[in-house]
GUMIMAR-963491 format. One line per field, with one value per atom (N, C-alpha, C): residue in one letter; residue number from 1; x, y, z; atom name. Coordinates in nm, 4 decimals, always signed. Layout:
GUMIMAR-963491
rest: c(a_...)
nr: c(NUM_...)
c1: c(X_...)
c2: c(Y_...)
c3: c(Z_...)
atom: c(CA_...)
***
This chain:
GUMIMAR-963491
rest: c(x_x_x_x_x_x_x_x_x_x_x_x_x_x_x_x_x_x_x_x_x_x_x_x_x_x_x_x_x_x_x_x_x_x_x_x_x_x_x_x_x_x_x_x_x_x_x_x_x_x_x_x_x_x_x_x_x_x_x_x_x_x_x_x_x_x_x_x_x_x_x_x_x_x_x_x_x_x_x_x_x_x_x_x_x_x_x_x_x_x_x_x_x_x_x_x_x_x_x_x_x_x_x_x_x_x_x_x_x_x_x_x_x_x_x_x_x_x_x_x_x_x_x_x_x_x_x_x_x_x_x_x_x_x_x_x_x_x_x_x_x_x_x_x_x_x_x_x_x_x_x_x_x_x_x_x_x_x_x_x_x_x_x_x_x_x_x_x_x_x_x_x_x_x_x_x_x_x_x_x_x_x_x_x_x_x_x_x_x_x_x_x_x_x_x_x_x_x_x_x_x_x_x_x_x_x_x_x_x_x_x_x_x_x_x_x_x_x_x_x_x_x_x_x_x_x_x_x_x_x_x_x_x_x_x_x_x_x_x_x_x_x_x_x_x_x_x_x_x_x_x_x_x_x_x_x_x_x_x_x_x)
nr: c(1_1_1_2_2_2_3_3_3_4_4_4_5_5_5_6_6_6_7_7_7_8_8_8_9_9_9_10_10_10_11_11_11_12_12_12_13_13_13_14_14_14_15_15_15_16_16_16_17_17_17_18_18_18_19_19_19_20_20_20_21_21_21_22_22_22_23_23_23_24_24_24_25_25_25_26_26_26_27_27_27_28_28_28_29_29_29_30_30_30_31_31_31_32_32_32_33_33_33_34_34_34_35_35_35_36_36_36_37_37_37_38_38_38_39_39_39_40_40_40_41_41_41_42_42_42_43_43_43_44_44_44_45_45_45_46_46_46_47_47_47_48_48_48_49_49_49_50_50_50_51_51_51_52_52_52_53_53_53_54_54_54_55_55_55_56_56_56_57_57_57_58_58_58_59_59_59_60_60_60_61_61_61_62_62_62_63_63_63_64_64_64_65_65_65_66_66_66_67_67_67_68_68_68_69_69_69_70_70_70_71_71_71_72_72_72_73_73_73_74_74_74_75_75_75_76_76_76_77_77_77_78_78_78_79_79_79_80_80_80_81_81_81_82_82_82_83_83_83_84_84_84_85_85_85_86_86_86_87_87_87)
c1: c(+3.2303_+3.3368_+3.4610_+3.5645_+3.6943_+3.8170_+3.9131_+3.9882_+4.1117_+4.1851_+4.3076_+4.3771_+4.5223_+4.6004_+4.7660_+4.8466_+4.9680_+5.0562_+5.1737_+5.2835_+5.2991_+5.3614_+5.4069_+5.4515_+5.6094_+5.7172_+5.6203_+5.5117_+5.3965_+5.2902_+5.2790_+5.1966_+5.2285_+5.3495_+5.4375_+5.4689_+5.5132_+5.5341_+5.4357_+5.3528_+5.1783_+5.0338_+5.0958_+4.9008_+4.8020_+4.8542_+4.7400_+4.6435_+4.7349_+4.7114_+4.6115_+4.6438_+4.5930_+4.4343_+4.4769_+4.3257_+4.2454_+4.3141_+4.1976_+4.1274_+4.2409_+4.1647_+4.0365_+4.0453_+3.9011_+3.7821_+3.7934_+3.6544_+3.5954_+3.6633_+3.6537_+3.6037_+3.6751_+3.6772_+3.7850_+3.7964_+3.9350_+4.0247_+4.1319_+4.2703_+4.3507_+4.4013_+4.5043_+4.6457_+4.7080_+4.8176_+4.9149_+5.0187_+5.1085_+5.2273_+5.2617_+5.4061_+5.4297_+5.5590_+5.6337_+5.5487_+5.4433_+5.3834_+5.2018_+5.1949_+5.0603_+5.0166_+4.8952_+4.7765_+4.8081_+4.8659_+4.8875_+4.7906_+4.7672_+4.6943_+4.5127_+4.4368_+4.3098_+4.2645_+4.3021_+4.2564_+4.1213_+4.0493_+3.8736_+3.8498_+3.7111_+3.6718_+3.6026_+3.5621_+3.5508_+3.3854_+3.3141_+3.1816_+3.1182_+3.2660_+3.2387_+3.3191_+3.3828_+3.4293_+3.3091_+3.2510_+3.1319_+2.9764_+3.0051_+2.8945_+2.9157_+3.0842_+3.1049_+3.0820_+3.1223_+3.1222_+2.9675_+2.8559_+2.7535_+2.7466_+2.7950_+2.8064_+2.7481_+2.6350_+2.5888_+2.6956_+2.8086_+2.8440_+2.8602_+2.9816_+2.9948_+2.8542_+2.8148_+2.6864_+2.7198_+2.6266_+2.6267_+2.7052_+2.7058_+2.7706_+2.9103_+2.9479_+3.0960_+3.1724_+3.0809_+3.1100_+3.1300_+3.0410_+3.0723_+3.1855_+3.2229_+3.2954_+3.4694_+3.4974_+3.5728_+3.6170_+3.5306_+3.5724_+3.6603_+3.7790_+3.8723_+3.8616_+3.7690_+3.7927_+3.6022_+3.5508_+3.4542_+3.4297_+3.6228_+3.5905_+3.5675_+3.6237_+3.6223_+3.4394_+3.4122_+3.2870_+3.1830_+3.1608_+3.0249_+2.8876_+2.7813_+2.6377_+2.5068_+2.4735_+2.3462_+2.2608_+2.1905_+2.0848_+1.9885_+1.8678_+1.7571_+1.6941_+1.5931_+1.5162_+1.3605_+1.2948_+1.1683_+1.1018_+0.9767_+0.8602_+0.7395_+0.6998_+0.5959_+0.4944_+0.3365_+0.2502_+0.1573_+0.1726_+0.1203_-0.0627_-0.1246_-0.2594_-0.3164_-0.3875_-0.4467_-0.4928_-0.5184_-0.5331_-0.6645_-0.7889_-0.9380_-0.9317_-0.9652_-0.9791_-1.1647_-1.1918_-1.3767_-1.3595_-1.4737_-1.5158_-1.6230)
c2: c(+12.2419_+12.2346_+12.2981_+12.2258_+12.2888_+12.3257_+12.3855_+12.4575_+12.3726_+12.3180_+12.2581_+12.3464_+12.3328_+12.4246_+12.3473_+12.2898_+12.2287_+12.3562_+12.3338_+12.4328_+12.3737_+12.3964_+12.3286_+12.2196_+12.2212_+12.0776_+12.0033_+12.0263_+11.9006_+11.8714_+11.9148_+11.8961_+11.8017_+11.8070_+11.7863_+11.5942_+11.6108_+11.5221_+11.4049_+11.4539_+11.3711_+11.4049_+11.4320_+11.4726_+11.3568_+11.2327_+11.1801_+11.2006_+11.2408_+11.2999_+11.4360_+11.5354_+11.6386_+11.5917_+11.5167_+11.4712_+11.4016_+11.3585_+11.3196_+11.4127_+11.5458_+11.6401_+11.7291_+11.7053_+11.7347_+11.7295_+11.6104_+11.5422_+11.6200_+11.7524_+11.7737_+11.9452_+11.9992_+12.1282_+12.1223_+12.2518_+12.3211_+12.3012_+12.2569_+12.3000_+12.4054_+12.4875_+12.6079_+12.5148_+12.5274_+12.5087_+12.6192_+12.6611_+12.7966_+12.7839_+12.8837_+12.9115_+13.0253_+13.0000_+13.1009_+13.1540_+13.0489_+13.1245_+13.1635_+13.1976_+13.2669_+13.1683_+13.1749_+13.1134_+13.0792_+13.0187_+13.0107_+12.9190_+12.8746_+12.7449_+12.6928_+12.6486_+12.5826_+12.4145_+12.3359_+12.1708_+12.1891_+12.1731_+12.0996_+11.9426_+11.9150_+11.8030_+11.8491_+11.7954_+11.8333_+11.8885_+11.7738_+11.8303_+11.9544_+12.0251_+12.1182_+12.2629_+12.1960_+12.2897_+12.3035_+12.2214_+12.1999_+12.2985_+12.3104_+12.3712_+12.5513_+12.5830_+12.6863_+12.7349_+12.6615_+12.7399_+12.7203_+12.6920_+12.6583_+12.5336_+12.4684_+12.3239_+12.2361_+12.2080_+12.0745_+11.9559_+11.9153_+11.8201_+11.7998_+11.6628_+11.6609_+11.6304_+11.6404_+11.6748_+11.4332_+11.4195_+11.2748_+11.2920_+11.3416_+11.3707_+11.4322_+11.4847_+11.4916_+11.3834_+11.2701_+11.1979_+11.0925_+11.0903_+10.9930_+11.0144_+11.1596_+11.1947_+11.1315_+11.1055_+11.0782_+10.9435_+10.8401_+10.7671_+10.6906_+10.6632_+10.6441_+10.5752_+10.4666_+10.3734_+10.3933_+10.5191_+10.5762_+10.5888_+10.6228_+10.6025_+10.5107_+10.4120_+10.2726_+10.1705_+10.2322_+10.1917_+10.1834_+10.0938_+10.0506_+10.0388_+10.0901_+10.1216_+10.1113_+9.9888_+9.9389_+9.8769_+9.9742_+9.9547_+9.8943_+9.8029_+9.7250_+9.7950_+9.7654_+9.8435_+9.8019_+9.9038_+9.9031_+9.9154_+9.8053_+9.7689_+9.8292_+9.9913_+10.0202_+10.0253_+10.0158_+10.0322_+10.1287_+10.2043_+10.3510_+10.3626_+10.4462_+10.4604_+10.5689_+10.6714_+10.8241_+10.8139_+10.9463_+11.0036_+11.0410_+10.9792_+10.9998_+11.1563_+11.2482_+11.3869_+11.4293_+11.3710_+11.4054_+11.5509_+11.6438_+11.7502_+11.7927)
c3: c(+20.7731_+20.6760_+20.7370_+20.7621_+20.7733_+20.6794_+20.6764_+20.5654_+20.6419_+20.5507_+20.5146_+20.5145_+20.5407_+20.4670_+20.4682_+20.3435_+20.3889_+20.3008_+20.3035_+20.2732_+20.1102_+20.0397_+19.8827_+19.9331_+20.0296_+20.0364_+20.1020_+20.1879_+20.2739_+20.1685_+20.0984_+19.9615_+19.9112_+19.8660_+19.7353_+19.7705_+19.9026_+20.0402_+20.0249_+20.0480_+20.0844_+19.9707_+19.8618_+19.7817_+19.8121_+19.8509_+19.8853_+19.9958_+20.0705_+20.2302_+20.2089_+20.0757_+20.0923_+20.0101_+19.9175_+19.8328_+19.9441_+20.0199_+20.1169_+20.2261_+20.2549_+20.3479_+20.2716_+20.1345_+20.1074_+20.1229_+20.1997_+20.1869_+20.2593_+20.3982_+20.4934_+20.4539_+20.3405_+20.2777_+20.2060_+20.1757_+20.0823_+20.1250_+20.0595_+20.1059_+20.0069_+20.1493_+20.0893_+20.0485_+19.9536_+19.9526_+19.9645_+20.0483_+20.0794_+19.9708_+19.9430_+19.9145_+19.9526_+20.0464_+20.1449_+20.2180_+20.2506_+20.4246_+20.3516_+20.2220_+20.1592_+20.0854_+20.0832_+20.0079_+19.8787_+19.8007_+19.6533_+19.5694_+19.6313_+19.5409_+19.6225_+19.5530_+19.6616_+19.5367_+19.6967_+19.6676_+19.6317_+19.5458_+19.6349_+19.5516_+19.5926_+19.5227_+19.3858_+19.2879_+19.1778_+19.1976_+19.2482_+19.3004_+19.3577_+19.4578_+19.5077_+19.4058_+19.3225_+19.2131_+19.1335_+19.0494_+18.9971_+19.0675_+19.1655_+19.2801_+19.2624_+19.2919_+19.2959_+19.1465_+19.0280_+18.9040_+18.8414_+18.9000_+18.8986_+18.7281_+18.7579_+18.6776_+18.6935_+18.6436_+18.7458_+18.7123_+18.6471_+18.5809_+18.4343_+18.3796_+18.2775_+18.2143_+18.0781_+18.0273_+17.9890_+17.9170_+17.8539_+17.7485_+17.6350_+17.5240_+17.5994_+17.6847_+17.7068_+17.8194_+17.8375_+17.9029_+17.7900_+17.7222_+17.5953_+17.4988_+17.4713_+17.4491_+17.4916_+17.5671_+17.6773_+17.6566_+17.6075_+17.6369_+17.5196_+17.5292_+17.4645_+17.3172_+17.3251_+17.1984_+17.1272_+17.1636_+17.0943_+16.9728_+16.9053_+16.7671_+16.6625_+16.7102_+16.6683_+16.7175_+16.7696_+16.8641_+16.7321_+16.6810_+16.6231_+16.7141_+16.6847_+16.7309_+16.6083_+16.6547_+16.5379_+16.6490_+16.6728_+16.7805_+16.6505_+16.7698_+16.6949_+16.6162_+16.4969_+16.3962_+16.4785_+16.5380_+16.5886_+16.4932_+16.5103_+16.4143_+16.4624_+16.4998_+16.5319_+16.4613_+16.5211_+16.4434_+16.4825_+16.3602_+16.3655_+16.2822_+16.3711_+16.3424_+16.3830_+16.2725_+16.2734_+16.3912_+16.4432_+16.5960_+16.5538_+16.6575_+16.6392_+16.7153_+16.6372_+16.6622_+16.6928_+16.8107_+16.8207_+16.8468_+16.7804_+16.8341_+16.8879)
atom: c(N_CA_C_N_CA_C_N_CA_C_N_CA_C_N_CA_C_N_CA_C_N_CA_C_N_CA_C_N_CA_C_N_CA_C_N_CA_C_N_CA_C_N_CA_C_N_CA_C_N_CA_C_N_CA_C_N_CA_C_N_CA_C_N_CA_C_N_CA_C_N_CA_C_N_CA_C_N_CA_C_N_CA_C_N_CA_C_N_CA_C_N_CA_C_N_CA_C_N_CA_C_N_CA_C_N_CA_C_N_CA_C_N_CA_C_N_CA_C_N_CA_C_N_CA_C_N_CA_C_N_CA_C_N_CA_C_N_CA_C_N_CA_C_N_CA_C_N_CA_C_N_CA_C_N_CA_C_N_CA_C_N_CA_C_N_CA_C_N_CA_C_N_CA_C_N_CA_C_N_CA_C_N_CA_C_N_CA_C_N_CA_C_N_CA_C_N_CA_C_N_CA_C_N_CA_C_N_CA_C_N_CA_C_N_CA_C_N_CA_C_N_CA_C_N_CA_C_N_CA_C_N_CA_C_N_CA_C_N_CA_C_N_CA_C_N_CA_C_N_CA_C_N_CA_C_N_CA_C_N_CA_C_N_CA_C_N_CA_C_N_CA_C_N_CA_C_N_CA_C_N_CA_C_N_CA_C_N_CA_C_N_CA_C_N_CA_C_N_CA_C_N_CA_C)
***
């Protein structure tokens, strides 16, 4: 893993450039010469804050026209029968 590091104005310049030096590690972003800021990928943000990820319900959450979203799943016809209990 290697460490990135662009200034704010090379940042500011290129973020695509810097979203892509992730793939590689962190990037420092500087202002006036010091460390101000850190790029990562979300995965490896997710890693550090021990996250495994968005959960299902906040992924479902998310998605825009959810509220309006009608859900009438099929009516299952099971057939149910007492549990032979030998002793």
């Amino acid at each position: 893993m290697s460490v990135h590091t662009f200034s704010s104005r090379d940042f500011t310049r290129n973020v695509s450039v810097a979203k892509q030096a992730t793939i590689d590690g962190p990037v420092f972003i500087t202002d006036r010469g010091r460390p101000a800021f850190a790029l990562l990928k979300i995965e490896d943000y997710y890693r550090i804050m021990g996250h495994q990820g968005p959960s299902l319900l906040e992924v479902m959450d998310g998605i825009a026209c959810a509220e309006n979203m009608e859900f009438n799943p099929p009516r299952l016809d099971l057939q149910t029968r007492p549990a032979a209990l030998d002793g």
